[in-house]
C-alpha positions as CSV (number, residue, x, y, z in Angstrom):
1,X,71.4,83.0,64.2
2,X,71.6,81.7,67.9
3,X,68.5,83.2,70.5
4,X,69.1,84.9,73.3
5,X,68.5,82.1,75.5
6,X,71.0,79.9,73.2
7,X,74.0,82.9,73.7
8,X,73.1,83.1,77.3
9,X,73.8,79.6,77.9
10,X,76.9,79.5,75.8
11,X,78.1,82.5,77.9
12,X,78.0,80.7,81.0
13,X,81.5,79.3,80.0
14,X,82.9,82.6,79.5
15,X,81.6,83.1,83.6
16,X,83.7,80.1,84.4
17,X,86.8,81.8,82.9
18,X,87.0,84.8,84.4
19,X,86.1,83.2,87.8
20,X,88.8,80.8,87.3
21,X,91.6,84.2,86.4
22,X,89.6,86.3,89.4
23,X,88.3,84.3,92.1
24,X,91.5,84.9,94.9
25,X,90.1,80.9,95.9
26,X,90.2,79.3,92.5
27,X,93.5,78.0,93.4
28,X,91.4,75.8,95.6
29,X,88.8,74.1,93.1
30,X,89.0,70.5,92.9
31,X,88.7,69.3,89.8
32,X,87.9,65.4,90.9
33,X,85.3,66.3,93.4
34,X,83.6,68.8,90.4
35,X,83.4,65.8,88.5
36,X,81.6,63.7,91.6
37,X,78.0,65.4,91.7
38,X,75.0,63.5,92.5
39,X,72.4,65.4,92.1
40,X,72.0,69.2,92.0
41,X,74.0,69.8,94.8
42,X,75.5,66.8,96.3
43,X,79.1,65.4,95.8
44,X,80.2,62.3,96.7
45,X,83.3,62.3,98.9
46,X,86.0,59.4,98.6
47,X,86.7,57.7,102.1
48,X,90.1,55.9,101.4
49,X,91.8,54.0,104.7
50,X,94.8,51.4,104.4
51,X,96.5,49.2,107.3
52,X,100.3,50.0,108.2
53,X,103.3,48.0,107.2
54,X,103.6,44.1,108.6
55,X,106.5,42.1,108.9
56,X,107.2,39.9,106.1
57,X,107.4,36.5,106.6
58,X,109.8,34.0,104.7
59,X,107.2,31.2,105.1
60,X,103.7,32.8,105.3
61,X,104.7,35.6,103.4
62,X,103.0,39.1,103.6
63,X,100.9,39.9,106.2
64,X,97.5,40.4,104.8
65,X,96.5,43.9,105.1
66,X,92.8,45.4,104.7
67,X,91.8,47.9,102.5
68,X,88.4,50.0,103.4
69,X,86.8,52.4,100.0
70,X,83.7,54.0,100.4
71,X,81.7,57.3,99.5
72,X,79.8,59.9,101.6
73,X,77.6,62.1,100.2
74,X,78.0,65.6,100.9
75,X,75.3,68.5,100.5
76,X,76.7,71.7,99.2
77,X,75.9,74.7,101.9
78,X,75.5,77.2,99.6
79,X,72.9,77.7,97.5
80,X,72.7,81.3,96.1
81,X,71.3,83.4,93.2
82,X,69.7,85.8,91.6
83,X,67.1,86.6,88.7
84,X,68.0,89.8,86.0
85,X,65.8,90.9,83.8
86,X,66.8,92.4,80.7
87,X,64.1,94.9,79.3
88,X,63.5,94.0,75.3
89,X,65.5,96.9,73.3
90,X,65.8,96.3,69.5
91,X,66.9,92.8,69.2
92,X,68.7,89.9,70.6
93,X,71.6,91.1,69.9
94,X,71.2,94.8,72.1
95,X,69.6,92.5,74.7
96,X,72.3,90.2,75.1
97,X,75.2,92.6,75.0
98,X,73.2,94.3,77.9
99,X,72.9,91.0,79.7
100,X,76.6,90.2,79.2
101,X,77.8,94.1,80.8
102,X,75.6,92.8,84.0
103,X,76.3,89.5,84.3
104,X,80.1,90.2,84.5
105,X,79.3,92.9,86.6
106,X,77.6,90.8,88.9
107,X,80.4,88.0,89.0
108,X,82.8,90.4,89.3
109,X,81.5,92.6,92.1
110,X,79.2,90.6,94.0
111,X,79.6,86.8,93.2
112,X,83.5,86.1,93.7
113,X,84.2,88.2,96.9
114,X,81.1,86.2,98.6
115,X,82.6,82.9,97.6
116,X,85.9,84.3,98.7
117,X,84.6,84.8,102.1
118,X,82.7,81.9,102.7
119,X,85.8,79.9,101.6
120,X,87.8,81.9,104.1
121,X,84.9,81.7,106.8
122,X,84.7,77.7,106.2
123,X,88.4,77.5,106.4
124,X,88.4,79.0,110.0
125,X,85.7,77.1,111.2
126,X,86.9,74.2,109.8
127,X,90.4,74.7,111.7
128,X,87.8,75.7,114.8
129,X,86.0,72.4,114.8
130,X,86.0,70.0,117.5
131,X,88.8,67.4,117.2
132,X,90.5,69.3,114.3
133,X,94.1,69.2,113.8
134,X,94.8,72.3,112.7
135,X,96.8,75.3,114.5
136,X,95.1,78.7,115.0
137,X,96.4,81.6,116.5
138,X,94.6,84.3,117.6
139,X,96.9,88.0,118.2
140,X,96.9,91.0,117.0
141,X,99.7,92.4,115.1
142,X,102.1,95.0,116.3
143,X,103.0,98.3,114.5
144,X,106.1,96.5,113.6
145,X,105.3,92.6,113.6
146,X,108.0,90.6,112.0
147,X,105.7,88.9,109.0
148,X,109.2,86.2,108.3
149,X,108.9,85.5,111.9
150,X,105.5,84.2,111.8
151,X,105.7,82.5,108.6
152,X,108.5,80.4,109.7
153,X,106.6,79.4,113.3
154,X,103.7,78.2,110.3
155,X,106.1,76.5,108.4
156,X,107.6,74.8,110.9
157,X,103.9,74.0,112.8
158,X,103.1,72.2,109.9
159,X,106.4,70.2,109.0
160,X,106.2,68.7,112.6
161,X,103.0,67.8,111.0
162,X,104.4,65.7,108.2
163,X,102.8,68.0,106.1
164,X,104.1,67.8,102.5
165,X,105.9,70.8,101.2
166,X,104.9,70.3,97.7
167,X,101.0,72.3,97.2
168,X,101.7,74.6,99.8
169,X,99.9,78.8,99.7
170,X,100.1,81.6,101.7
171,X,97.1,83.9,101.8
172,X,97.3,87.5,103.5
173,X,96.4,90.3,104.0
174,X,97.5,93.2,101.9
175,X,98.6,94.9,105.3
176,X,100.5,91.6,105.7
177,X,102.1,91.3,102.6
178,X,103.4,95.1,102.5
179,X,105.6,94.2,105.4
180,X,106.3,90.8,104.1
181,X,108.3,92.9,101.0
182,X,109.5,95.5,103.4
183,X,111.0,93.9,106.0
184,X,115.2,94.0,106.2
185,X,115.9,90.0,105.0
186,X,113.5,90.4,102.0
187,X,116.2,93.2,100.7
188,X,119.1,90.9,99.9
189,X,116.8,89.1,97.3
190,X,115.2,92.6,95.9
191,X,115.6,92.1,91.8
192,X,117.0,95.5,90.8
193,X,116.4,95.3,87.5
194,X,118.5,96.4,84.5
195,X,120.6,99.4,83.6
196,X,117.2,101.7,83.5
197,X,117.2,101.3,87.2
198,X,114.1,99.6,87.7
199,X,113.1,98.2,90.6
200,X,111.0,94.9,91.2
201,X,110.2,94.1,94.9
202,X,106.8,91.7,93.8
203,X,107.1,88.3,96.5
204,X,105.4,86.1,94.3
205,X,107.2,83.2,96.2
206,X,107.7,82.1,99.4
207,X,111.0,79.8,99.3
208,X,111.0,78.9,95.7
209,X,107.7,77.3,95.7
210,X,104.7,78.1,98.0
211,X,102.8,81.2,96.0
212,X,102.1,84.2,98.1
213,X,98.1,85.3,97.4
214,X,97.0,88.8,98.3
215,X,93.5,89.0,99.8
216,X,90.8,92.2,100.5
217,X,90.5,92.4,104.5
218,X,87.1,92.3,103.6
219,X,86.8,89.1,102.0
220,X,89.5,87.5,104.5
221,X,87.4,87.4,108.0
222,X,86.0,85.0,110.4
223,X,83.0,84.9,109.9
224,X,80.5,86.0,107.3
225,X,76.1,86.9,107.5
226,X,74.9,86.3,103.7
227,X,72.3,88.5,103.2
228,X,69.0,86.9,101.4
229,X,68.3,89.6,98.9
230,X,64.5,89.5,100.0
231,X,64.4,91.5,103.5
232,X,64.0,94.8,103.4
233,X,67.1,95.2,105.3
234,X,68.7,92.9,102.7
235,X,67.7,94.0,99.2
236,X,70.8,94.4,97.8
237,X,72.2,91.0,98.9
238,X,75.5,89.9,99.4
239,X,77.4,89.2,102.7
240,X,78.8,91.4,105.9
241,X,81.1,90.5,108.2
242,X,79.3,88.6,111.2
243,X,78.9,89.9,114.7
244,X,82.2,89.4,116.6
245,X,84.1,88.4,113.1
246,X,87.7,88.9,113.1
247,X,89.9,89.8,110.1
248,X,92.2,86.5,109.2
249,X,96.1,87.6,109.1
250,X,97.4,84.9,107.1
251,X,96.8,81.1,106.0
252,X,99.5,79.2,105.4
253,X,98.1,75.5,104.1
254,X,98.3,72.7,102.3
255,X,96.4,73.9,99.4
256,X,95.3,69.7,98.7
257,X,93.5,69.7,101.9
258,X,91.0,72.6,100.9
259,X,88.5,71.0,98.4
260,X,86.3,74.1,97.4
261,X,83.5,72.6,94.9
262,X,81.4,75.3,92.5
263,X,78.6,74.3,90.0
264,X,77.6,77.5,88.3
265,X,74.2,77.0,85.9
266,X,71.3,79.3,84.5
267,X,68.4,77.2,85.7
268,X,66.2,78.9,83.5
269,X,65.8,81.6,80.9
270,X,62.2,82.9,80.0
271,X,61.9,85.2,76.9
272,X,59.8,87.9,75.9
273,X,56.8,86.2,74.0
274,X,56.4,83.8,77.0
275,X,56.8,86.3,80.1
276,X,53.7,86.9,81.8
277,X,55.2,89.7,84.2
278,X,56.8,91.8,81.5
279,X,57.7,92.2,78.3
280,X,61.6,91.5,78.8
281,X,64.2,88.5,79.4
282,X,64.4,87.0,82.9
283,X,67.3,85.1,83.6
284,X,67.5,82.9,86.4
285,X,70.9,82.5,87.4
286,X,72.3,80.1,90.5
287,X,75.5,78.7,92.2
288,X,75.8,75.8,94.4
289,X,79.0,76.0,96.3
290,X,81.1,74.8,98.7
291,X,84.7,74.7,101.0
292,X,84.8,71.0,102.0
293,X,88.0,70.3,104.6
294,X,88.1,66.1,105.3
295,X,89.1,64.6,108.4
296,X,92.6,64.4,109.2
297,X,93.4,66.7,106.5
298,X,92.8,70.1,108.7
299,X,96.1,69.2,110.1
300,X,97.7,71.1,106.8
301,X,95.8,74.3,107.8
302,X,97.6,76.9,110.3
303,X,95.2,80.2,110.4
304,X,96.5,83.4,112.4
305,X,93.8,85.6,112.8
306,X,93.4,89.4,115.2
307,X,92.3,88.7,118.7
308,X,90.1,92.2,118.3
309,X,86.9,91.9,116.8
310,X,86.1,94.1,113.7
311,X,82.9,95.0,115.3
């Protein structure tokens, strides 16, 4: 029969599931930078620049071009966790059913909005930095704001862009997407179901291939303060929206040029018999994670955000 600390750890890949089916920003894991760590929470970034087109010569030939490959190492930002302990009941078993409600619990409730909004946070600062490419618009919306009208200026902003079409998303705001679905052109393409006369008016779509991704106003915001789960102000830890934050509308973007990078372990499990504070199971759980955004690539990013502040 497998301990406690042996289910535990198996567990963790059951955590990775349903952060993959709940996270709003899974969409934006990359797979190839996952795969690049060196060390606990460093990745190693690919740097990949190629000379233009020459002319071709019938004597010489090609023009020689040059070809320059390198990596930088990047250090994660985010480095958060948290240590349950699981009181000893009648067995492993009890213990690691108990263990299993809170960890869900905790992954659910606490650990996916935060990386949600640090990924949205990143993304507008990102957009924000200096030399960026990206567009950002700062207005708030009207009572009757024309959500098709925006999302063509974005489309538009980032096809002057030579963006590719292929890979792009549209987050919003639940707010947003309401009147995205209730707005008069949306009605022509309404699916009105079958004789039962039901009605489907989901948008899961925007022009047959970008997907439409509903976000909480309160993960979707400017600017975040994580809270360190050691101040007595900041016990139950977490995030808040920073001073002067502002909710985010909408982000229409090439999906390719947000890199977000997770690495989700138990770094240690101490049992019962060798606990010298109590007589239970302390867990010790931690995630490194970041929303990386290279160089040129912030030109796919076009961010409309309120001009108000939420507080």
């Amino acid at each position: 029969m497998n301990s406690f600390s042996e289910k535990a750890t198996k567990f963790l890949s059951v955590l990775d599931e349903v952060y993959k089916r709940q996270a709003i920003t899974a969409i934006l894991d990359d797979a190839a930078l996952a795969n690049q760590f060196a060390g606990t929470k460093t990745v190693k970034i690919p740097r990949i620049t190629v000379d233009g087109a020459g002319d071709y010569d019938r004597e010489a030939g090609y023009a020689q071009g040059a070809v320059a490959a390198s990596f930088e190492e990047y250090e994660l930002k985010y480095d958060r966790g948290r240590k349950f302990r699981i009181d000893v009941i009648d067995d492993d078993e009890a213990a690691f059913d108990l263990y299993r409600q809170v960890a869900l619990q905790y992954l659910r409730t606490r650990e996916i909005p935060e990386i949600d909004a640090v990924r949205f946070a990143e993304i507008y600062a990102a957009a924000n930095k200096e030399g960026s490419l990206a567009t950002v618009v700062e207005a708030d919306l009207a009572d009757n704001f024309d959500p098709l009208a925006l999302i063509d200026e974005a489309e538009r902003t980032l096809n002057e862009k030579e963006v590719p079409d292929e890979g792009r998303v549209l987050f919003c705001t639940n707010d947003f997407y309401v009147a995205l679905k209730s707005c008069d052109a949306m009605y022509a393409r309404i699916d009105t179901g079958d004789a039962k006369g039901e009605l489907d008016r989901r948008v899961l779509l925007l022009d047959g291939m970008t997907p439409i991704i509903r976000v909480p106003q309160a993960r979707f915001i400017t600017g975040i303060t994580l809270l360190d789960g050691v101040s007595d102000s900041q016990l139950e830890g977490g995030y808040k929206a920073a001073a002067g934050a502002k909710g985010i509308n909408f982000v229409y973007a090439d999906k390719n040029a947000l890199h977000g990078v997770i690495k989700r372990r138990f770094s240690k499990i101490i049992e019962p018999d060798a606990n010298q504070q109590a007589d239970a199971y302390d867990i010790f759980y931690r995630a490194h994670h970041d929303l990386i955004v290279k160089g040129n690539e912030s030109a796919g990013i076009y961010l409309h955000a309120a001009k108000t502040a939420l507080n």
